[in-house]
N, C-alpha and C positions, 0 to 999 in steps of 0.2 A: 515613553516608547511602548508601554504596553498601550496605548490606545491605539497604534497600530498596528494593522492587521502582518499576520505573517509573511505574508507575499511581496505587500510593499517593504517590508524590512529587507527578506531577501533581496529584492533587487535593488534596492539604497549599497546592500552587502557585496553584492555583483561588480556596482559603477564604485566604490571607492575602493573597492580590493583591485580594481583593473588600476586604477589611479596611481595606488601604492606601488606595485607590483609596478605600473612602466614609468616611472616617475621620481619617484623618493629613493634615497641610499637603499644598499640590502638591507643595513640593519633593521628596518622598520620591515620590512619583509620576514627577515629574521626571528624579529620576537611575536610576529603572525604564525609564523611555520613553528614555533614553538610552544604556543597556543593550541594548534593545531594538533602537536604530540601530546599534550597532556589531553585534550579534551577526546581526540581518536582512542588514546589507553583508556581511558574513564570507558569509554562508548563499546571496546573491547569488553570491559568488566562485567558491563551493564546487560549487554545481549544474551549472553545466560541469565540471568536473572529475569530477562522481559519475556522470553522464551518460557521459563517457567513460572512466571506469575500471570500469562495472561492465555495460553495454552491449557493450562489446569482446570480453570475455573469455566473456559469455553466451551471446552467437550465434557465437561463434569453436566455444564447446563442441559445439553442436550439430552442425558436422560429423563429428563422431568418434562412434563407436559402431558399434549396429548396424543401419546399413540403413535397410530396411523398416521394421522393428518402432521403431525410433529416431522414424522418422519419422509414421509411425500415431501414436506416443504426443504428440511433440510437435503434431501436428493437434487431436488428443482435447482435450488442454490447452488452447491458444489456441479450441478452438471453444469450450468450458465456460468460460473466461475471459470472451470477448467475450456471451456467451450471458446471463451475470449482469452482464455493465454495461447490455447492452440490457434486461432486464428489469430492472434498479433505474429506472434510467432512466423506462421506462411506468411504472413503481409508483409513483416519486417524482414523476414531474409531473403524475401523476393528484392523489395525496394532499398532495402538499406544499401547493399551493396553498389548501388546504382544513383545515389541520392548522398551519398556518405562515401567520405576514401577513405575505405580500408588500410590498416595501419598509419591514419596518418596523425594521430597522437599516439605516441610513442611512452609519455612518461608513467603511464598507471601500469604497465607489465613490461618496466626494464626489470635487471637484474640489480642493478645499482641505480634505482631513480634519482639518488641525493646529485647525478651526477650534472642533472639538470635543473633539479629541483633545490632552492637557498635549503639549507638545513638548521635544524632547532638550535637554540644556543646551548638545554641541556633535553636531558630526559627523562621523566619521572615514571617508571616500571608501575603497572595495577595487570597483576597476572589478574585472570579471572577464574573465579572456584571450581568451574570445570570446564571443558571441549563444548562445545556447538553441537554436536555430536549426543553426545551424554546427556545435554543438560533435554534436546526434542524427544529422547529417549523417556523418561524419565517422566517429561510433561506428559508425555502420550500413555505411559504408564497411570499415573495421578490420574488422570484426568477421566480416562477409559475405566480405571480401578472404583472412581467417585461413582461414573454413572452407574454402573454396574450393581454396585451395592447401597447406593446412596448414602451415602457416608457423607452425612449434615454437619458431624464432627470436622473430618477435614476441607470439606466443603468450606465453613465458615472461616478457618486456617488460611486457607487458598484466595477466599475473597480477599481477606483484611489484608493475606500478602500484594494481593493484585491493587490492592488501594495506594498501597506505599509504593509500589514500580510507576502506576499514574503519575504518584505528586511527586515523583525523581523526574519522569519524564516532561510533566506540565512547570516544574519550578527552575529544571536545572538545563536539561538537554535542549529542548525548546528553546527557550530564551538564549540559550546560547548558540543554535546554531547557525542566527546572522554572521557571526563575530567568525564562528568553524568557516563558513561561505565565503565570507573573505578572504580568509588565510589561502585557502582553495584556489579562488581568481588572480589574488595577489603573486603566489608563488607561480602560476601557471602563465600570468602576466608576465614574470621576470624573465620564466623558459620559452616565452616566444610562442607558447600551443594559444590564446586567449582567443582567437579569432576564430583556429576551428570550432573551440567548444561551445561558444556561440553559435554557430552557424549549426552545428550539432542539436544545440537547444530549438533553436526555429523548424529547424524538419523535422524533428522528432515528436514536437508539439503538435504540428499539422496531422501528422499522420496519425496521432494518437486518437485526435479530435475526430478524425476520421473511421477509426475503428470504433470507439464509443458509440458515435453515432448510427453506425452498421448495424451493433450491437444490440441495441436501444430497436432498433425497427425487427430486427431479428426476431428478437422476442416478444416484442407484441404481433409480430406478424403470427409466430406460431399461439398465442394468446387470443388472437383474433380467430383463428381456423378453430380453436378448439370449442370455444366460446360461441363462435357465429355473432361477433362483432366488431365493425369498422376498426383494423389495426390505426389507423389516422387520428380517427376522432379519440382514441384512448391516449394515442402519445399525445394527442391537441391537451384534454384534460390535464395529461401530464407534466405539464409545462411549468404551470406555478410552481409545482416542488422543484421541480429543478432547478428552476432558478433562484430559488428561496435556498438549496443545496449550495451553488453558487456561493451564494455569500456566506450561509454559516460556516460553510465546511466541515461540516459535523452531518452523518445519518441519524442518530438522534436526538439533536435538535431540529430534524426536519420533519420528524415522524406524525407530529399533528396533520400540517399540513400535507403531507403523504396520503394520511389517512381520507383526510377528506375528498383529495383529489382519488382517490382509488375508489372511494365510495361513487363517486361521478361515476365511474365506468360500470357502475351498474354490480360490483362487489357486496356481497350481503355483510350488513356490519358485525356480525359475529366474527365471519372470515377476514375480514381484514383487518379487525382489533387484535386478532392472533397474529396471521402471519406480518404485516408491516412491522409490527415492531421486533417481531424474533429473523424478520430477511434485515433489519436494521444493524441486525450482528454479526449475519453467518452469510449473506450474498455481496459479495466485493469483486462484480465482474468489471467497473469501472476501474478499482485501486490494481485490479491483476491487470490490465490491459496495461496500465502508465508504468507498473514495475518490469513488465518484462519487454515493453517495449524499447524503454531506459536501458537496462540490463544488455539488450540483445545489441542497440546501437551503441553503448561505450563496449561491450565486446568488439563489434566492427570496427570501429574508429581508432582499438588499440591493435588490432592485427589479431586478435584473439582468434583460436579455431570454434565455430562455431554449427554445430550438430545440434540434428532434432531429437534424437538419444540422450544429448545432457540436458538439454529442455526442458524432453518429454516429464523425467524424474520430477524436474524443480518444478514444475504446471503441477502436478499431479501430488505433492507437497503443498504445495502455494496454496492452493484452492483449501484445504484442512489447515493450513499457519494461519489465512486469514479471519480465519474465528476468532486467531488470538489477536487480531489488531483491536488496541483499544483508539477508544474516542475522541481521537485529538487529532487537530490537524498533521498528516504527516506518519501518524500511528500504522497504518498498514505496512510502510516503508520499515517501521521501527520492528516491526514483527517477523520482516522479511528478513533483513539484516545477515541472521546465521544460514541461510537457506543459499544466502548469496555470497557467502564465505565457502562455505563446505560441498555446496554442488556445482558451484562457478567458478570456483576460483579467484573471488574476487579481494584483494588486497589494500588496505587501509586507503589509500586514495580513490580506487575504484569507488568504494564505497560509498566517499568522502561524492565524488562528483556523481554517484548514485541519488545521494540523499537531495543534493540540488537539482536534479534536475527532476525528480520525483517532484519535489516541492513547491516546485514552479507550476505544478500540474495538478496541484493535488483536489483543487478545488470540484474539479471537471469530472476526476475521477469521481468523488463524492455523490455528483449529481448523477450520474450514471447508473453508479449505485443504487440509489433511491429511484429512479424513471422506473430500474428494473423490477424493483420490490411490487409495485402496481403492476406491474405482467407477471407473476408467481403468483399474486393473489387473484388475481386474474380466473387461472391455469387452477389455484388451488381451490377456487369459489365453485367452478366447474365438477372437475372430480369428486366434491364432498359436494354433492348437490344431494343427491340421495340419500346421503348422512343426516339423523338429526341435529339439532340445534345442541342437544349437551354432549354428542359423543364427538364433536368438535372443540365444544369451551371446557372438554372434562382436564 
């Protein structure tokens, strides 16, 4: 199983969870939804912990480097970040409502969802050590505290915790959230929603792909104006990485390849051996675009009330959480997690069909990611033109 890739497991997860769910007794449904409760508690436990193992160590990084240009780049990043959750945002409350019927999955914000939903046979309690709340508090404390004072003591603290939240994430959560996608289709098969959430998935995808793409020209177009070069021929270059983003699903493991395509565009290689691999960590305007698109259409599709005020908050959150997504298929979602508990309201199954359909996507988001890292180096080759060669690699 591990030799294949995540995406096709998900959707093996999808067609036999539909199987079970319209097909097989409850009880086999049953001990899915059961599954499902321990592994959602586990997932509850976990999100404080991912919050502050991988939040601490990402904004601790940003104080070290170089300066200025460190900091130009990390503004570029967050502004291109927040830039595509505000526009999925207008896109998606434009179209959603009109492409999507509103309220018409009903089971992720009833009051009693077991009333549709098969329920767990038991249920194993894992309180988590503290709020969502406490725990972003706390990182953003750590983390701001590190750079501050460069505190190499907790710094090294912070990494080795950040190591251990990975191999929870890469050995246990991962691997298991075929088996969680199942339970999800299956149960949702038994209550009769399995059709919309499908059809859910298929628009949701389009439009995303569609936003990306916007996205992607957006910024090389302004790339191209600052620069006084063909926004075309840069995304042309840009191509291999993306598609090389495609398959790994990882920013970096694409970063060579990155590199070299950024170098094409005429990028001096000092400037892009800096910023590609540090926009590899802190610019995730592809992963924002699939999370709040997701977000905003399972709000639609459950009747949710949905404002540019409770949004505007979580975009403007989102774009600083994604620093802390680590490296793994999926990871940005995992970072998002608490942001999409405490500013959205969203409730263990929300989630639950958050995580799928994020993951269905995730690949694309990745690529996105990376096209844009060659437009910020771009942008950032330009501005530090006039800079020497060491007050950029200092």
């Amino acid at each position: 199983m591990k030799k294949i890739g995540l995406l096709p497991r998900l959707i093996l997860a999808i067609i036999v969870g539909i199987l079970i769910g319209s097909y097989l007794p409850e009880m086999f449904t049953a001990v899915l939804a059961t599954f499902n409760g321990i592994f959602g508690n586990f997932l509850g436990f976990a999100i404080p912990l991912i919050i502050i193992g991988f939040i601490v160590p990402g904004i601790g990084d940003l104080g070290r480097g170089a300066g200025r240009t460190l900091g130009l780049t990390a503004l570029l990043a967050y502004g291109f970040t927040v830039f595509s959750g505000l526009l999925t945002f207008g896109a998606g409350s434009s179209m959603f409502q009109y492409i999507l019927t509103p309220g018409s999955l009903s089971i992720g914000n009833m009051d009693n969802p077991e009333n549709s939903l098969v329920e767990p046979l038991f249920v194993v309690e894992m309180a988590p050590i503290m709020g969502v709340m406490t725990a972003l508090l706390i990182a953003f404390t750590l983390g701001i505290g590190i750079a501050a004072i460069e505190g190499n003591g907790l710094k090294k603290v912070m990494n080795e915790f950040q190591q251990i939240i990975t191999k929870m994430i890469t050995a246990i959560i991962i691997p298991l959230l075929p088996f969680h996608v199942m339970g999800i289709f299956a149960n949702m098969a038994f209550a009769g929603q399995v059709g919309e959430i499908m059809g859910v998935f298929f628009k949701v995808f389009i439009v995303i792909i569609l936003l990306q793409f916007t996205v992607i020209t957006t910024q090389y177009f302004i790339a191209g104006s600052i620069s006084k070069r063909n926004p075309f021929t840069m995304i042309r270059n840009m191509m291999t990485a993306y598609f090389t983003a495609l398959g790994t699903q990882s920013s970096a493991a694409t970063i060579p390849v990155t590199l070299e395509q950024t170098k094409k565009n005429g990028v001096r290689g000092f400037v892009a051996d800096f910023v590609v691999p540090l926009c590899a960590t802190i610019h995730l305007s592809g992963s924002t675009i699939t999370i709040t698109a997701c977000a905003l259409a399972i709000m639609v599709v459950n009747g949710m009330d949905v404002q540019l005020m409770d949004f505007l908050p979580f975009i403007l959150a989102l774009g600083v959480t994604m620093i802390a997504a680590p490296g793994v298929p999926g990871g940005a979602v995992m970072a998002a997690l608490g942001l999409l508990q405490t500013m959205l309201g969203f409730n263990d199954v929300l989630i639950s069909l958050m995580i799928a359909l994020y993951l269905a996507q995730d690949s694309f988001g990745t690529a996105t990611n990376i096209t844009g890292d060659g437009a910020i180096a771009v942008i950032m080759d330009k501005l530090t033109k006039k800079e020497k060669k060491e007050a950029v690699a200092a």
